[in-house]
C-alpha positions in Angstrom: 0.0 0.0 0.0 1.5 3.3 -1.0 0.3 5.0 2.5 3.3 2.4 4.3 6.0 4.6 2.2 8.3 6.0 5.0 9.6 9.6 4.5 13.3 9.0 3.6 16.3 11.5 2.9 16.2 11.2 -0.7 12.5 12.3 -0.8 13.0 15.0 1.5 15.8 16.4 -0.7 13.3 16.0 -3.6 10.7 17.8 -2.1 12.8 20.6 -0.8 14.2 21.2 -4.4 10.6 21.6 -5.2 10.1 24.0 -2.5 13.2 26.0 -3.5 12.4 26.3 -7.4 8.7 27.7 -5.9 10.0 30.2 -3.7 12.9 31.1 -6.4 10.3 31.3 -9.1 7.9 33.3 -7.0 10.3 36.2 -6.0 11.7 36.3 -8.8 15.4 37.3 -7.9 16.9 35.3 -10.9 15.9 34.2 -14.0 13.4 31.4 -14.3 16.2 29.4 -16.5 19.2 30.2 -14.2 17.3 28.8 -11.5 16.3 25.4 -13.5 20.3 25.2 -14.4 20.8 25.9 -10.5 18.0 22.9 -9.5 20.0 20.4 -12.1 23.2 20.7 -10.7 21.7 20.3 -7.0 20.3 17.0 -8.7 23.4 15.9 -10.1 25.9 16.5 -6.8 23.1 15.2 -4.4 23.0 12.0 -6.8 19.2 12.3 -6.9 19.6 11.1 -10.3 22.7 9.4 -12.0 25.4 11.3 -13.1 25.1 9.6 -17.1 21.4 10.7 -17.1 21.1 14.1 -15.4 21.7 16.2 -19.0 19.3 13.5 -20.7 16.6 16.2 -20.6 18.5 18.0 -23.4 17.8 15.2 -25.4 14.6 14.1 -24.5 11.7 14.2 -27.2 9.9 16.7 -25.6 12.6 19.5 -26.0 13.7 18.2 -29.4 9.7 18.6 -30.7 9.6 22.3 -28.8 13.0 23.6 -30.9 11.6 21.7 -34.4 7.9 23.0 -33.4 9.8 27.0 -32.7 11.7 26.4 -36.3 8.4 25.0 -38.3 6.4 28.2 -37.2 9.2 30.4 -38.5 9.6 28.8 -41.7 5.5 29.6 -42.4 6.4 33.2 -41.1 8.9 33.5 -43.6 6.8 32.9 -46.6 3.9 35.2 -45.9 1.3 33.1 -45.1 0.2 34.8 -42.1 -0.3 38.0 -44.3 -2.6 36.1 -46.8 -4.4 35.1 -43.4 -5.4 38.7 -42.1 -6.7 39.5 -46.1 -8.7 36.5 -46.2 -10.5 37.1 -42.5 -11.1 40.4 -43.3 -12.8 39.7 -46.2 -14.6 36.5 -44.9 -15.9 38.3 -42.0 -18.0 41.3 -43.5 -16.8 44.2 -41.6 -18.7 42.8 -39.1 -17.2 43.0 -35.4 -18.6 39.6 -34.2 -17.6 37.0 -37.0 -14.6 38.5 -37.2 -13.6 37.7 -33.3 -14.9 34.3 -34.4 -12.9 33.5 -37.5 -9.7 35.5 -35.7 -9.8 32.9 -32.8 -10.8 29.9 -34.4 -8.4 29.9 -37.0 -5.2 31.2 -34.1 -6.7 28.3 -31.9 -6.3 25.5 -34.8 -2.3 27.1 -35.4 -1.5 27.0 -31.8 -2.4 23.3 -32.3 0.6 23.1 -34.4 3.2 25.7 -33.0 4.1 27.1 -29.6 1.8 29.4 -27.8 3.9 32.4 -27.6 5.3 32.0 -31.4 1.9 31.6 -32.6 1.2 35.0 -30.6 4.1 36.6 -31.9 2.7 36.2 -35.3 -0.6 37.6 -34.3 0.0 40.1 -32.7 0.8 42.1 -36.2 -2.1 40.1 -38.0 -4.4 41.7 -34.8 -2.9 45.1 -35.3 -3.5 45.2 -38.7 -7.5 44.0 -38.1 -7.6 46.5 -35.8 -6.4 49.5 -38.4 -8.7 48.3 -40.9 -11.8 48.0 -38.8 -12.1 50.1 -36.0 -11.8 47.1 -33.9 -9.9 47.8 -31.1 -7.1 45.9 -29.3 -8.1 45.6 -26.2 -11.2 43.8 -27.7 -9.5 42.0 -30.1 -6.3 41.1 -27.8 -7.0 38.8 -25.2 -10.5 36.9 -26.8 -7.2 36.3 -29.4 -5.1 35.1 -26.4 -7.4 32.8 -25.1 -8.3 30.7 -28.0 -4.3 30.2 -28.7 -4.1 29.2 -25.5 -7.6 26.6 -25.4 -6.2 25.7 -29.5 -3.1 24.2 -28.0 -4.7 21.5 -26.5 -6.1 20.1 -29.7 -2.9 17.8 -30.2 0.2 16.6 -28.3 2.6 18.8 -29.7 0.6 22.4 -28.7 2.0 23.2 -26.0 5.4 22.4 -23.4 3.3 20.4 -20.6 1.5 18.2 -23.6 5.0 17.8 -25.2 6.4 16.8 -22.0 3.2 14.7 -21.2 4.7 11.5 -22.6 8.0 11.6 -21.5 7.0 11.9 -18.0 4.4 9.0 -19.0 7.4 6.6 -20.1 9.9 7.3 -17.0 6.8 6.7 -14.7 6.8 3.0 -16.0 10.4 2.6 -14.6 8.8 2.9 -11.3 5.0 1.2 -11.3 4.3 -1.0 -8.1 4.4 -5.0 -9.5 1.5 -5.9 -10.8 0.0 -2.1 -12.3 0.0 -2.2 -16.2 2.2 -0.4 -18.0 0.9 3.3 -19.2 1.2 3.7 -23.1 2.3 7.0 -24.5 -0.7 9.2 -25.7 -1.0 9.9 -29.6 -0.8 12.8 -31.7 -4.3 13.8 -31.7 -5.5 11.6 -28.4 -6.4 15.0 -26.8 -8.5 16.5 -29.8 -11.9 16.1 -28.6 -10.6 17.9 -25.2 -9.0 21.3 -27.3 -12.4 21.0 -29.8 -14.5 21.2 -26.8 -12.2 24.3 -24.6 -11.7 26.2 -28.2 -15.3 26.2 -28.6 -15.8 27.7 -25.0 -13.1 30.0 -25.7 -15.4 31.7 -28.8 -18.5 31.0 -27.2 -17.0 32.7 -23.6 -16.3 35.8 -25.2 -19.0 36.2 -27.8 -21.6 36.1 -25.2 -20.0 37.1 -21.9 -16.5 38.4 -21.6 -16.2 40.7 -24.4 -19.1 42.6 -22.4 -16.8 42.7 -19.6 -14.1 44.2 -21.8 -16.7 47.0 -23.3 -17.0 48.0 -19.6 -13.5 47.8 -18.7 -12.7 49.8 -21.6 -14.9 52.9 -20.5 -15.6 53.9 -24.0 -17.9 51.5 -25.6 -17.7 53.6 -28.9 -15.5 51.8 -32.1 -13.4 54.4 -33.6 -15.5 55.2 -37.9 -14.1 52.7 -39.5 -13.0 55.6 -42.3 -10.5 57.2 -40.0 -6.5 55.8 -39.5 -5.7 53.8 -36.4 -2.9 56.4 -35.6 -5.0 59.2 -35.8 -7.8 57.9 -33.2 -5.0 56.6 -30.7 -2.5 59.1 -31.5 -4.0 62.2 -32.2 -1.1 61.7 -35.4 -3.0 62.7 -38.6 -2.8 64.6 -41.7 -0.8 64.7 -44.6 3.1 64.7 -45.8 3.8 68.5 -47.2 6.8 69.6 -48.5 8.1 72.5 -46.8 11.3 74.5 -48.8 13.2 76.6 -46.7 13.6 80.2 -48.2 16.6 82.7 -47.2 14.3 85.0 -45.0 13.0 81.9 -43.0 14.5 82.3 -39.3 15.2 78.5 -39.2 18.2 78.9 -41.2 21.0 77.6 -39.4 19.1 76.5 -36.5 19.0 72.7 -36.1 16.0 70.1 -36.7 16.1 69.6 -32.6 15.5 73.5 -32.0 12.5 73.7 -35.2 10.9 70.8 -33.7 10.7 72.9 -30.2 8.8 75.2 -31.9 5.6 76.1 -31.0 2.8 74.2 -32.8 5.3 73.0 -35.3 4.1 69.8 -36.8 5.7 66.1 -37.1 8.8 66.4 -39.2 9.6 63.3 -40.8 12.3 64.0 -43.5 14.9 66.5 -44.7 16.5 67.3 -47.8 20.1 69.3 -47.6 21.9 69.6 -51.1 20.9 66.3 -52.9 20.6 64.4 -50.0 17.4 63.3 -48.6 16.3 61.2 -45.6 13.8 60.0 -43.8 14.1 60.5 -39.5 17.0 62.6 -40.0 19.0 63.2 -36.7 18.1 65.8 -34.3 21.7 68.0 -35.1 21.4 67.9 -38.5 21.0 71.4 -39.8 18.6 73.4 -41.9 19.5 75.7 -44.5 18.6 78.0 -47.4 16.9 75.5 -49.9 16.6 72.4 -47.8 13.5 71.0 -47.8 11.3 69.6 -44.8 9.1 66.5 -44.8 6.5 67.6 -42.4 2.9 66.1 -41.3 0.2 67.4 -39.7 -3.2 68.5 -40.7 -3.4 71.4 -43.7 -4.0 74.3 -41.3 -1.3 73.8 -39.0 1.8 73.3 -41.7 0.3 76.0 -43.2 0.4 78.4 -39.8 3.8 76.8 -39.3 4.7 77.3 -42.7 3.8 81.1 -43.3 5.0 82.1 -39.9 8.6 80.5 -40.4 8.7 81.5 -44.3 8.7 78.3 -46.1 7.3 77.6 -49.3 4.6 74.9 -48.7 3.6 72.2 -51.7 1.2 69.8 -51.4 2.9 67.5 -54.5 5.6 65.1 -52.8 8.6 66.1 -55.6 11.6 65.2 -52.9 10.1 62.6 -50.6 7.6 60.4 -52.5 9.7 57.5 -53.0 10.7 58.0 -49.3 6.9 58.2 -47.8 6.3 55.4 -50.2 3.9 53.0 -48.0 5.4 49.9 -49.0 8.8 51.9 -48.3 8.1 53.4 -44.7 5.3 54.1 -42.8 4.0 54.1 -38.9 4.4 51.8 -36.5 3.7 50.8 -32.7 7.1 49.1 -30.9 6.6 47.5 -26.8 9.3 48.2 -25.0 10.1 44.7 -23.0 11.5 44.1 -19.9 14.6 42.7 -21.2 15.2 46.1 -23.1 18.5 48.3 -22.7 16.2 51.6 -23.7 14.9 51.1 -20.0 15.3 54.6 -18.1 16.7 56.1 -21.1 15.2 59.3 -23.1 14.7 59.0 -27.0 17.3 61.7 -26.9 19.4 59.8 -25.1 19.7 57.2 -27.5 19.8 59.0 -30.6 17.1 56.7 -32.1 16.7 59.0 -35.2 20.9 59.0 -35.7 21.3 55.3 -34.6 18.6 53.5 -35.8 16.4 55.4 -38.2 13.8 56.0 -36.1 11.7 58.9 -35.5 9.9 58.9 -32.3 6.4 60.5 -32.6 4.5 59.4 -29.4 4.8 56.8 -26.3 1.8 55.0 -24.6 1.8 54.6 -21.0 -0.6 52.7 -18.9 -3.3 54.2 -21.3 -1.8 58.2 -21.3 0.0 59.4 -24.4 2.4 61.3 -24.2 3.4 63.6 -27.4 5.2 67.0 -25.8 8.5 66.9 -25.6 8.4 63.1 -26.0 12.0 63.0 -26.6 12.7 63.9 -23.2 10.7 60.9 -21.5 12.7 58.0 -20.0 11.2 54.7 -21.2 10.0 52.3 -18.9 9.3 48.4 -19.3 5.6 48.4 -21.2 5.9 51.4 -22.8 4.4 51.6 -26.5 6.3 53.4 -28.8 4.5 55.2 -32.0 7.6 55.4 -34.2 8.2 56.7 -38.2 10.5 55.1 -40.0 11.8 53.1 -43.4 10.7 49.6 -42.5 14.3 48.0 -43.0 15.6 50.0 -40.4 12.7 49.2 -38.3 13.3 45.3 -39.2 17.1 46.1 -38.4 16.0 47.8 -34.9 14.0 44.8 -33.9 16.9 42.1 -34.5 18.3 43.9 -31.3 15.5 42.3 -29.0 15.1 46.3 -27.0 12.1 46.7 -29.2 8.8 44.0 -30.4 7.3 45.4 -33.1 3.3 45.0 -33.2 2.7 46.8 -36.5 2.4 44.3 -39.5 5.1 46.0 -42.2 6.8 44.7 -45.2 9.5 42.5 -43.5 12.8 41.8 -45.1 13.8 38.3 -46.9 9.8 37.4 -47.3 9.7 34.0 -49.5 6.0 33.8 -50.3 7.3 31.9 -53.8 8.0 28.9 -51.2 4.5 28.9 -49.8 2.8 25.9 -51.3 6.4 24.2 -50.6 6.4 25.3 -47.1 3.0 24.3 -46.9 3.7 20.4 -48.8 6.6 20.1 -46.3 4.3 20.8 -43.1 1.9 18.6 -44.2 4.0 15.8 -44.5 5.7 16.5 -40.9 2.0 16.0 -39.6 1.5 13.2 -41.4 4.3 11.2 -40.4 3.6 12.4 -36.5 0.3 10.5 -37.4 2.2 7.8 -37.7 3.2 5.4 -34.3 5.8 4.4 -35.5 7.9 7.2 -35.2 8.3 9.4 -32.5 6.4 13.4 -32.9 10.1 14.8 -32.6 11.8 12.9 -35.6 8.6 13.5 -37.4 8.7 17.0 -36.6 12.8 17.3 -37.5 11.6 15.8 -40.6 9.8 18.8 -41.5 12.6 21.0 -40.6 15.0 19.5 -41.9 12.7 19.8 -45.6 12.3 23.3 -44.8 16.0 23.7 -45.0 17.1 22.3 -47.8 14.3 23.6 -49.9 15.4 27.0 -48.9 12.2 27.7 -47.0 13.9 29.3 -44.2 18.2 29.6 -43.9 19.8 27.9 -40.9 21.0 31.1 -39.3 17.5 32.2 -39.3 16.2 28.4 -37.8 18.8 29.0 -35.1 17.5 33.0 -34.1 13.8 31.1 -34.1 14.9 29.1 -30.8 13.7 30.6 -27.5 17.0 29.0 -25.7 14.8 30.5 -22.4 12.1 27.8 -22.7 14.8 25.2 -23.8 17.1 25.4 -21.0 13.8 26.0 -18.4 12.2 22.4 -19.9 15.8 20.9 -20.2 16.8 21.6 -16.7 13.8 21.1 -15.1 12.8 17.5 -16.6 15.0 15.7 -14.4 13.1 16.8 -11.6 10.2 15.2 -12.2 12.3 11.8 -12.6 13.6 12.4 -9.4 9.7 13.1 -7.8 8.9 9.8 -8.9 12.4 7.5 -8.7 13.0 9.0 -5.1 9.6 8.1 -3.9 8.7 11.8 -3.3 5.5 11.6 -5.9 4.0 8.5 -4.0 4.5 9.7 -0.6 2.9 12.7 -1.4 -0.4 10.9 -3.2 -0.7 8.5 -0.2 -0.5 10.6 2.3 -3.0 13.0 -0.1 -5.2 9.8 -0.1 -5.1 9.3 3.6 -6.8 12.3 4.3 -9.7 12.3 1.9 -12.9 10.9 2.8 -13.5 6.8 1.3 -16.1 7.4 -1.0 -13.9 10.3 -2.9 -15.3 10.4 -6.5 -12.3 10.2 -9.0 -13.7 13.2 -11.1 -13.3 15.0 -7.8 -9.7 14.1 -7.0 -9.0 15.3 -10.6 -10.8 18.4 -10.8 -8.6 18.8 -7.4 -5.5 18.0 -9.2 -6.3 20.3 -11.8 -6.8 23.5 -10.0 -3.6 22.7 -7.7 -1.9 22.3 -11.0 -2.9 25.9 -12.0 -2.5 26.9 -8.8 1.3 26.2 -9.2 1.8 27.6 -12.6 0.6 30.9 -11.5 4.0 30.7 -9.8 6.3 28.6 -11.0 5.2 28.3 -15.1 3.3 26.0 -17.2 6.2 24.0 -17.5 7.7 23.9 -13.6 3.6 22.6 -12.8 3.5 19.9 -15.0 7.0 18.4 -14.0 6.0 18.7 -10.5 2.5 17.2 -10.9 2.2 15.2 -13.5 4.5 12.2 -11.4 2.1 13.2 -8.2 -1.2 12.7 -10.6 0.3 9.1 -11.2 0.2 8.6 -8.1 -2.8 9.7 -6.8 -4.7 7.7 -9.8 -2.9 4.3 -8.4 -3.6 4.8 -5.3 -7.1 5.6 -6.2 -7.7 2.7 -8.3 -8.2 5.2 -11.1 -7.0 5.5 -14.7 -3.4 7.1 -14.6 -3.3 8.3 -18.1 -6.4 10.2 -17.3 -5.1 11.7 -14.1 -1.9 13.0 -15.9 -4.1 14.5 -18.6 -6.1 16.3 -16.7 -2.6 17.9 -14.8 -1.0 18.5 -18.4 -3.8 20.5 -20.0 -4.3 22.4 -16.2 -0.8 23.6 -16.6 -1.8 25.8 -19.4 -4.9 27.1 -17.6 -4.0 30.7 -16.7 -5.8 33.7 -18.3 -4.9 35.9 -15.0 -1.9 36.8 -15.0 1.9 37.6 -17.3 3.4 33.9 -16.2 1.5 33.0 -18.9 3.9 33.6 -21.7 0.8 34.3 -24.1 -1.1 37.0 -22.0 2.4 38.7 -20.8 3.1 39.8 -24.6 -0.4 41.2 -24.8 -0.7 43.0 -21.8 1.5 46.0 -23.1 0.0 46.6 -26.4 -4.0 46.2 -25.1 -3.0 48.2 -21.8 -5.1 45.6 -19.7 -4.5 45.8 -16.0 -4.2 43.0 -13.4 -7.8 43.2 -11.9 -9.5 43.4 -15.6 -7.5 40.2 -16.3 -8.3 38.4 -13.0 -12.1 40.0 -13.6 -12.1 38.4 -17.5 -9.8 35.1 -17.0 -11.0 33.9 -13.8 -14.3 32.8 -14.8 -12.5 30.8 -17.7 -10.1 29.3 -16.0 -13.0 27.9 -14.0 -14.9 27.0 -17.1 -11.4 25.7 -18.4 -10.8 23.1 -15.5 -14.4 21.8 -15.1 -14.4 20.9 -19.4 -11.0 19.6 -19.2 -12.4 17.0 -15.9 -15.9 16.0 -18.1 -14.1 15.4 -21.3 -11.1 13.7 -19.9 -13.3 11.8 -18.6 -15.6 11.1 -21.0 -12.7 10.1 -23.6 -11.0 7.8 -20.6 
């Protein structure tokens, strides 16, 4: 009987590791993947587990399907096809506001089935930006209804998300240590959970076309949608108008000043460009001087470049003779930036980092916990969260955001697009499905399959596969696997579970001890990450289930797709890269997700165990 298990050193070492990767995980004090590195060494000298195993979670299938699953998703980036997407919802869904939410999250839902959560964000987040431009729809509507079906989606196969990826691995090591006589747990297949995703997907939509969305309207204190006629930047921004062409004539008093001291000006507008001899640029530096002849790039609306222009003495023209290959829109344009927490900009001033000289960027507005800031915005130190509005050619912008201080939101013309590769792309990904299909083979070689096609057909270049790897969530899984071996070789797991069993009543139902399981498990990855949860519980689950007399499999299900059930709060990789740009608060999140996450962990108990 498991209750007879004696508390022993091993198991109290495993069980304090677990309480130190909490508390580390909770504060904060050091990265989440420095701390997983720290917990794997503790394993290693303590001899929790063997020294010729304790790396073994680099090479484990589930962190060899996340890295092929990270490259697949950029190799589709690469040819477009997410651009193609947001034309063909917008014209599927009419203009209207509803079907649109519909189509938006179904379709994000059934990718996430496919591709990492945060990846498949990643590559929403412009696609959502872009609906949003077009329709008058705006983000914080659009954001987190977005969110939450990529985070329901993932559950629709095996290879959505880290704790389903994990799910087997931790499935197989458990059968290294089943009391005599317990049948031996089989892996799950690739689409064993689809019935489970279909049903929380559905919810998902269903949640937010009827209920949270209204919670949203309320939270957003304006319940009016911008006319659909007028620019996105213009409504958020106040930025609007036109580009004029302003020529500097020798009686003007800005000659010889610089395009730092005109912009000081009062009521001067935006000025994007500047022409000096035969050179002209777009978000020339602030030190570069103005002269008799050069010619200004400025925008704002018609009355106010023409006040600026008569009382400075310029000579105005409406006709773009200098700058209209510049202000081309397929050239340059607008564009929103999140400053992340990871950023060097942080506590720095635009002027400060001479974003204009350095990077080509021109620095119009930033967005703060819902203010905007325009006056003297080159003097503001940046904080973690800020949204930048920024003018700029879109290569620089592209070359800005390989430094990782800036995430772009605004969909723009990217560099090195392949959409000539699509249907190739699209041939290779099908077959990587295909052969994950398969039993025979293993998701991760089926998945490296597909890579490794992607490669040599020149879908995406091997620099660019490596850049696609989120090393973070490699080392975290990595590090922490061997954890979750030592939870259930040590003992630790079934200590835990009998002792759990002990103290519930006889007559416990199973769906009860499940539904318990489950909101522990989400419990935990509020603090310690999707990931952390599932290696800690998933051996407990086992556990409980035997010494419940109920189905394992089920049991370690049900702790899997609970990992991923958080809608609260920014541990959730998914809803921390949407907080910035939608400006949502803790208390709307915790007002909006709760209720799911409820919903979430009741469907996944009932289908669960319906299916087992």
């Amino acid at each position: 009987m498991e209750t007879a298990l004696t508390l022993t050193t091993d198991m109290k070492l495993v069980l304090g590791l677990v309480g130190f990767t909490m508390v580390m995980f909770l504060f904060e004090r050091i990265r989440a993947d420095v701390v997983a590195l720290v917990v794997l060494v503790l394993l290693g000298l303590s001899g929790l587990v063997a020294p010729e195993e304790i790396f073994n979670g680099f090479s484990s299938n589930a962190v060899m399907s996340i890295i092929a699953t990270m490259i697949l998703g950029a190799g589709l980036d690469r040819t477009g096809a997410l651009n193609r997407l947001a034309g063909w919802l917008l014209r599927r869904a009419h203009g209207v506001e509803q079907r649109l939410l519909l189509l938006t999250g179904a379709i994000a839902g059934i990718n996430s089935s496919v591709m990492q959560n945060p990846s498949v964000m990643a590559l929403y987040l412009p696609v959502a930006s872009r609906l949003s431009s077009r329709t008058g729809l705006t983000l914080p509507r659009l954001l987190l209804p977005l969110a939450t079906a990529i985070v329901m989606g993932s559950s629709l196969t095996m290879v959505g998300n880290s704790p389903l990826i994990m799910l087997n691995d931790l499935l197989l090591q458990a059968n290294s240590n089943l009391p005599s006589g317990a049948a031996t747990i089989e892996p799950l297949k690739m689409f064993a959970p689809l019935p489970i995703g279909a049903a929380l997907l559905a919810t998902s939509l269903l949640y937010f076309r009827f209920f949270g969305n209204r919670r949203l309207h309320e939270e957003e204190g304006k319940g009016v949608t911008p006319a659909r006629t007028q620019s996105y930047f213009a409504n958020a921004y106040g930025i609007d108008g036109d580009v004029y062409e302003l020529t500097v004539t020798a009686d003007s008093p800005l000659v010889g000043m610089s395009l730092g001291e005109a912009e000081a000006l009062h009521n001067a507008p935006l000025i994007l460009a500047l022409k000096t001899k035969e050179e002209a640029r777009l978000s020339p530096p602030a030190d570069a001087r103005i002269w008799v002849g050069s010619v200004i790039g400025a925008m704002g609306s018609r009355r106010q470049v023409g006040d600026f222009a008569q009382n400075q003495m310029l000579r105005l023209s409406t006709r773009l003779r200098n700058f209209g290959d510049l202000f081309n829109p397929s050239r340059a344009g607008i564009s929103e930036a999140v400053i992340p927490a990871t950023s060097k900009f942080i506590g720095k001033t635009g002027r400060d980092l001479q974003l204009r000289k350095q990077l080509g960027l021109s620095l119009l507005a930033v967005n703060r916990d819902k203010t905007v800031m325009r006056e003297n915005v080159r003097d503001v130190p940046l904080r973690a969260g800020d949204m930048l509005v920024l003018h700029s050619i879109w290569t620089d912008l592209a070359d800005a955001a390989k430094g990782k201080d800036l995430v772009v939101v605004t969909d723009y013309p990217k560099g090195e697009q392949r959409p000539h590769k699509l249907k190739l792309a699209l041939g290779i990904f099908g077959v990587a499905m295909l052969l994950a299909l398969s039993s025979r083979l293993p998701v991760s070689i089926a998945l490296m399959t597909g890579v490794a096609g992607m490669l040599i057909a020149g879908v995406i270049h091997i620099d660019e596969a490596y850049s696609a790897i989120n090393w973070k969530t490699v080392f975290l899984m990595a590090c922490l696997i061997p954890l979750g071996w030592a939870m259930d070789s040590s003992g630790a797991a079934a200590w835990v579970a009998g002792h759990t069993i002990e103290q519930m009543p006889g007559a416990t139902p199973r769906w009860l001890l499940q539904l318990a399981l489950g909101l522990l498990t989400t419990a935990f990855s509020l603090v310690i990450s999707h990931v952390g949860a599932a290696i800690v519980m998933v051996p407990l689950a086992i556990n409980i289930a035997l010494a419940a007399g109920g189905n394992p499999t089920a049991f370690a299900l049900v702790v899997a797709l609970s990992a991923s059930n958080n809608f609260m709060t920014a541990s959730n990789p998914v809803i921390s890269m949407i907080t910035g740009p939608a400006g949502y608060t803790g208390k709307e999140l915790w007002k909006v997700g709760a209720p799911l996450s409820l919903a979430y962990a009741l469907i996944a108990v009932l289908m669960v165990n319906l299916l087992f």
